[in-house]
C-alpha positions as CSV (number, residue, x, y, z in Angstrom):
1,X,0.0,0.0,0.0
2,X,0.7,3.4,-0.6
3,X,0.2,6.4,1.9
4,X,0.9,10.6,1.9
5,X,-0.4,12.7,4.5
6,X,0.5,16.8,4.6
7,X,3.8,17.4,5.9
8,X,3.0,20.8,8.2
9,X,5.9,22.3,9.9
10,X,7.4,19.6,10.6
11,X,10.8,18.2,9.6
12,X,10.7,16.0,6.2
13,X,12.2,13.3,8.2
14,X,10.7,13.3,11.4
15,X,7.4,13.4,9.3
16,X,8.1,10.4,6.8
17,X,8.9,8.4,9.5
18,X,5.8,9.0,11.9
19,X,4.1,8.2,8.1
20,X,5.6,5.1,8.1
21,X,5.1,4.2,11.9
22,X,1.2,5.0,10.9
23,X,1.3,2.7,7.9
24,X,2.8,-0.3,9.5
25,X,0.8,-0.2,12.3
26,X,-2.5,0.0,10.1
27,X,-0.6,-3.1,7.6
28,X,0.5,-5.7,10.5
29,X,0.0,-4.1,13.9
30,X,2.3,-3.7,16.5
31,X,4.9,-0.9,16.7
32,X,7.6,0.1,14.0
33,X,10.6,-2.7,14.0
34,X,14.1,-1.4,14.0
35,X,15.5,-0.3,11.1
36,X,19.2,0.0,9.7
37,X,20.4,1.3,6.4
38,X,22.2,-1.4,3.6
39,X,25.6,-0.3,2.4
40,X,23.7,1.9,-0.4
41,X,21.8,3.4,2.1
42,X,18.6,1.7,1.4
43,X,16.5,1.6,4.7
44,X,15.0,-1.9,5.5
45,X,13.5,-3.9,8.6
46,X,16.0,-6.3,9.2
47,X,14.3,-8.7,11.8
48,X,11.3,-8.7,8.6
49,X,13.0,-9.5,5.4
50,X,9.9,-9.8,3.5
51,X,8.5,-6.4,4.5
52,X,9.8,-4.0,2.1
53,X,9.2,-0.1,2.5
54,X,10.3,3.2,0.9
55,X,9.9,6.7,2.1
56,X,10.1,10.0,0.8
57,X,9.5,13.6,1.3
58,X,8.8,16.4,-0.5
59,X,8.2,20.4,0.4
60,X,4.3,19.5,1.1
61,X,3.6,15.8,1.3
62,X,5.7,12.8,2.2
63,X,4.8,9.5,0.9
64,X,5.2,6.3,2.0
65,X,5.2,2.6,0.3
66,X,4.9,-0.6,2.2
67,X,5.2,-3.9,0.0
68,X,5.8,-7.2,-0.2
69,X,8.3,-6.8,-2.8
70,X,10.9,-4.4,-3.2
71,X,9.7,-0.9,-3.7
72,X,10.8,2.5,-4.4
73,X,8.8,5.7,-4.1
74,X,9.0,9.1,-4.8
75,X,7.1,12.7,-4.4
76,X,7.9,16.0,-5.3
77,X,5.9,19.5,-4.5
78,X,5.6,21.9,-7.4
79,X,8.2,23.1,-9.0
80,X,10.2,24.5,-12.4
81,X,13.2,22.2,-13.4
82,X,15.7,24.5,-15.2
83,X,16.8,23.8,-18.6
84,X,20.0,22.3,-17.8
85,X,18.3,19.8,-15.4
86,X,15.7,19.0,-17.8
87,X,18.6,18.2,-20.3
88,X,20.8,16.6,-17.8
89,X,18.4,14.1,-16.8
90,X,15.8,13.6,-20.0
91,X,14.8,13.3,-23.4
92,X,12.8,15.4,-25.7
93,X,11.0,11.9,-26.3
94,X,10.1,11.7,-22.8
95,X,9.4,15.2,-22.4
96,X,6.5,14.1,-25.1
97,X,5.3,12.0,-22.8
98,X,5.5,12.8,-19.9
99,X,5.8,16.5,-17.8
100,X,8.7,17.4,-16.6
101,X,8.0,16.1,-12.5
102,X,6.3,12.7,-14.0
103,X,9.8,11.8,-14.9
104,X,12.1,13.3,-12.0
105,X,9.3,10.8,-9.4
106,X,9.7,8.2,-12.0
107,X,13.5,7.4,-12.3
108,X,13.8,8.7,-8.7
109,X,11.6,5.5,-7.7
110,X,13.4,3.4,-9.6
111,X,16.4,4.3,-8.0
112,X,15.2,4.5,-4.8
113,X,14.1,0.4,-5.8
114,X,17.9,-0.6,-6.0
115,X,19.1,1.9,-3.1
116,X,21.1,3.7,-5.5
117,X,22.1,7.2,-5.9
118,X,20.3,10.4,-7.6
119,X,23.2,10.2,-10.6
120,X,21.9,6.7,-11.6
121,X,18.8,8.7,-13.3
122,X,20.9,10.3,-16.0
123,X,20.5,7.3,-18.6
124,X,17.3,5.6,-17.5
125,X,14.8,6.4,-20.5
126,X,11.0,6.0,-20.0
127,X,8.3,5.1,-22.7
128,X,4.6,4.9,-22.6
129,X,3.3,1.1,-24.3
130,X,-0.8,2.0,-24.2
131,X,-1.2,2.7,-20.6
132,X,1.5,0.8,-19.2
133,X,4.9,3.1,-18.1
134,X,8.2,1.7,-19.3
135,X,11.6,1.6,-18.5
136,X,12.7,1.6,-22.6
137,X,16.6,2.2,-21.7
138,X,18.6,1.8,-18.9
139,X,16.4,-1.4,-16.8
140,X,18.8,-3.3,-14.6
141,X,22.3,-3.7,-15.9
142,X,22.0,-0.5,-18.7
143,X,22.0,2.2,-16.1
144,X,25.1,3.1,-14.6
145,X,25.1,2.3,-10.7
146,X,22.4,-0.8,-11.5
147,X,24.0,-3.6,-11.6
148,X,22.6,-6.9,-13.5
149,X,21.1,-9.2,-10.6
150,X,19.9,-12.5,-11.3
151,X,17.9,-15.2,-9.1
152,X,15.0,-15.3,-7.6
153,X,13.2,-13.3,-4.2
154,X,13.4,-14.5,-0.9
155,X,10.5,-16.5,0.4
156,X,7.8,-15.0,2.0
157,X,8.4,-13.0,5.0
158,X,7.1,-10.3,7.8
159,X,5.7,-10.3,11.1
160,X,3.8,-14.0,11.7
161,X,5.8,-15.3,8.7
162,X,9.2,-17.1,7.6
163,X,11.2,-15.0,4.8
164,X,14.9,-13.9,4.4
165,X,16.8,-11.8,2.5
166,X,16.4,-12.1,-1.7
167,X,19.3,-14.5,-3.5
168,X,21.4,-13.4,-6.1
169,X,22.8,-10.5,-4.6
170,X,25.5,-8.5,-6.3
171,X,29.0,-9.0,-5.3
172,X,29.5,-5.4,-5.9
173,X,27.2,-4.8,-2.7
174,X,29.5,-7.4,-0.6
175,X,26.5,-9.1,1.9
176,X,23.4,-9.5,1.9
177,X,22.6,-7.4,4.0
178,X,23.2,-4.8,0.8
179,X,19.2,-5.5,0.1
180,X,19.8,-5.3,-3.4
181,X,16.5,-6.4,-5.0
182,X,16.6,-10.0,-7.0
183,X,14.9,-9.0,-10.1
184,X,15.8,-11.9,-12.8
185,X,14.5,-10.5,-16.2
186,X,11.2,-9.5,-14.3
187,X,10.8,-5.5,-15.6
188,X,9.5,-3.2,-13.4
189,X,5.9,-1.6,-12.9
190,X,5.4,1.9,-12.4
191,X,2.4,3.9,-11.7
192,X,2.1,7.5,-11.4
193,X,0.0,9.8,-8.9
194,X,-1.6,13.2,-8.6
195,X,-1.7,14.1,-5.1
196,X,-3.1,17.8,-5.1
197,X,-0.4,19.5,-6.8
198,X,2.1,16.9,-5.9
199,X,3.2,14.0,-8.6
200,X,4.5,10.7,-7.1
201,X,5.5,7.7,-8.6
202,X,6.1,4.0,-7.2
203,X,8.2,1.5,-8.9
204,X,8.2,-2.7,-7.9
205,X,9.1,-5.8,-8.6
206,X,5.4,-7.0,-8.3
207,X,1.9,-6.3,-10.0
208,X,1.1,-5.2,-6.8
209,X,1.1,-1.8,-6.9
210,X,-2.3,0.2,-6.0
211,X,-3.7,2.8,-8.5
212,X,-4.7,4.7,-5.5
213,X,-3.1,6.7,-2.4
214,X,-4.4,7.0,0.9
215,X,-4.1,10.3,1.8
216,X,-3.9,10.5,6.0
């Protein structure tokens, strides 16, 4: 699932995480586990391998995804992108497509997916196949920072169930304790969001992803 509330005056962080303490109390009860960061900086609940969360904040909002898979999310508030931005970090194919803050949420969630950093989004290239969102150049091993990863997720996992981190983990992450998602040749889904004048995005390894938000 997939939740935002207002952010107020109060820090983006502080925020995001009371956000989060919400959500997983509302998914599986019970307080917030402990957390720790991979080598990437990836957040993840290490006693609940099979819970799966990503968190982000924006001038506004801050969002919140909590999966069964691995997940990235993004938001951002509105917002003018300069030129060179626009031409660091996208196409005038995309920019066809898609408006200028669609993409940034986009290729931000996708990075956020692998726990990789902002300069990773420079050669991802997005597409539109009816009303699926595609990742047309760049998916897994193409963009720089993403390594190729193959083998399959860990079994199930989270409070009242077995699970354990995925297989197949990158050597370049040393353990596994890097999180680094097991994707195979499974492409990613994407959906996009309109939260007032916000746009979000969530990227997974699942078809699980809502086409909703709920806004707390």
């Amino acid at each position: 699932m997939i939740y935002c509330a207002q952010r107020g005056n109060k820090n983006g962080s502080a925020a995001v995480y009371e956000l989060l303490e919400y959500a997983y109390r509302v998914e599986y009860g019970g307080a917030l586990p402990e957390i720790k960061r991979s080598f990437h900086g990836k957040p993840y609940f290490p006693e609940y391998p099979g819970v799966h969360f990503s968190l982000s904040h924006a001038v506004t909002h801050v969002l919140c995804a909590l999966s069964g898979s691995p997940v990235g999310c993004d938001i951002e508030s509105p917002r003018e992108l300069s030129n060179r931005a626009l031409e660091y970090f996208s196409s005038p194919d995309e920019l066809s497509l898609f408006e200028p803050l669609e993409l940034w949420v986009l290729k931000e969630s996708y990075v956020k997916l692998y726990g990789r950093t902002i300069a990773s989004i420079r050669d991802l290239r997005f597409s539109r196949e009816g009303d699926a969102i595609v990742l047309a150049k760049g998916r897994f091993s193409g963009a720089p920072g993403v390594t190729d990863v193959t083998g399959g997720p860990g079994g199930p996992g989270g409070p009242g169930g077995p699970g354990g981190p995925g297989e197949g983990i990158s050597s370049e992450c040393g353990t596994q304790e890097d999180r680094f998602p097991a994707s195979g040749n499974r492409p990613p889904v994407f959906k996009l969001f309109k939260i007032c004048d916000c746009r979000a995005a969530a990227c997974s390894q699942s078809e699980g992803l809502p086409d909703s938000v709920i806004f707390v």
